[in-house]
Phi, psi and omega in degrees: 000138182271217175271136173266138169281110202278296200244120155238132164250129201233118180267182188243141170281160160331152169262159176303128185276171210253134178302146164290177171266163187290164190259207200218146194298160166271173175283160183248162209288181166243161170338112181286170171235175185263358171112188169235157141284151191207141186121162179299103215037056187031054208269302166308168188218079197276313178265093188332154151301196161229139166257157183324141147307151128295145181291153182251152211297108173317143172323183175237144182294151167276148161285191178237158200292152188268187195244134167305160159295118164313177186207155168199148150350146158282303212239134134220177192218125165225158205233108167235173171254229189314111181253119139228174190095219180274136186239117181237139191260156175220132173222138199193161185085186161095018182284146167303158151244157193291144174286145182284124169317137190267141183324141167270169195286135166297133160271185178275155192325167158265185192249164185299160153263146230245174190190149185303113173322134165298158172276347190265022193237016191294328192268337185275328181247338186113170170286307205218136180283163177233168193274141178304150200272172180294126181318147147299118180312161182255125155346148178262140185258171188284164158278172179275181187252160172251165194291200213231136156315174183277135177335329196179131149323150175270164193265122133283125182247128184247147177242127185220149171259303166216182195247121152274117164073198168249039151006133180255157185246161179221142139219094158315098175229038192275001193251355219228143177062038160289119161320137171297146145319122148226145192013144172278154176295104179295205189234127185309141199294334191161208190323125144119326201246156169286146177262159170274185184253155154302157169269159161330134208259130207283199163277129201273214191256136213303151181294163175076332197267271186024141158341130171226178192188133207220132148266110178249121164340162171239104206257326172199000000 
């Protein structure tokens, strides 16, 4: 059987942080063309060919957002009567939130295409342009750090009328005030881009700060 809880306190967690955006494809190159022939039986190479463009560089990820800080009451008071066994308090939640994932990397552009040379533009130029190569991918951005458990536990005050017998007292705070995770690193768009980094993992809540909990008679 597990443990009953006489009191349980629930602090509020961090909210999650907001993910990053994604980068954006590069533009794509442009087209060679083949030239024109010109001229007496078209003989001539009255217009060059062109060569192909390269694709242009993926965006870059944006980061993600860090994750808020848990919180809990400063204070609370609960009014019990007859306390005897065992009395045990829970105290839980108040956990950091995860930090927002970082945005992924654009890939690259594609590169122009490439084409067969006119012939009379063959000799000056070659048979064929070739096709442009592919943009460089966009980074990937870091993640956010996650937050930080709550800065201090709450003071629990139990007011009791009156104790039977020797009773043990508990306060369970092993669930409360965990650092948030943070965020993943987005991922590089392809060839050429960087992946991010995680964000940083946040703080739990400083030893000695912790939940605490005092019995007092209930005196009025």
């Amino acid at each position: 059987m597990g443990v009953i809880y006489n009191i349980t306190v629930t602090g509020t967690n961090g909210t999650t942080g907001t993910g990053g955006s994604p980068g954006g494809q590069g533009y794509w190159g442009n087209n060679a063309t083949a030239g024109v022939c010109g001229g007496k039986n078209n003989a001539s190479c009255t217009t060059a060919p062109t060569s192909a463009t390269n694709g242009g560089t993926g965006g870059n990820g944006t980061s993600g957002s860090p994750g808020s800080d848990g919180s809990c009451p400063a204070s609370l008071t609960f009014l019990v009567g007859t306390v005897s066994g065992a009395f045990n308090a829970l105290v839980t939640g108040g956990n950091g939130g995860a930090g927002g994932n970082g945005g992924n990397g654009g890939a690259g552009g594609n590169g122009g295409a490439g084409i067969t040379v006119v012939g009379c533009c063959q000799s000056q130029y070659g048979a064929s342009m070739p096709a442009g190569k592919t943009g460089t991918a966009g980074n990937g951005a870091n993640g956010g750090a996650g937050g930080n458990g709550a800065s201090i536990g709450t003071a629990i005050l139990v007011l009791y009328d009156e104790i039977v017998g020797s009773p043990t007292y508990s306060l369970d705070a092993t669930t409360f005030g965990q650092a948030g995770a943070g965020g993943a690193g987005g991922n590089a768009g392809g060839a050429g881009g960087s992946p991010g980094s995680p964000g940083a993992t946040g703080k739990n809540t400083p030893a000695g700060q912790g939940p605490t909990m005092t019995m007092r008679p209930n005196n009025g």
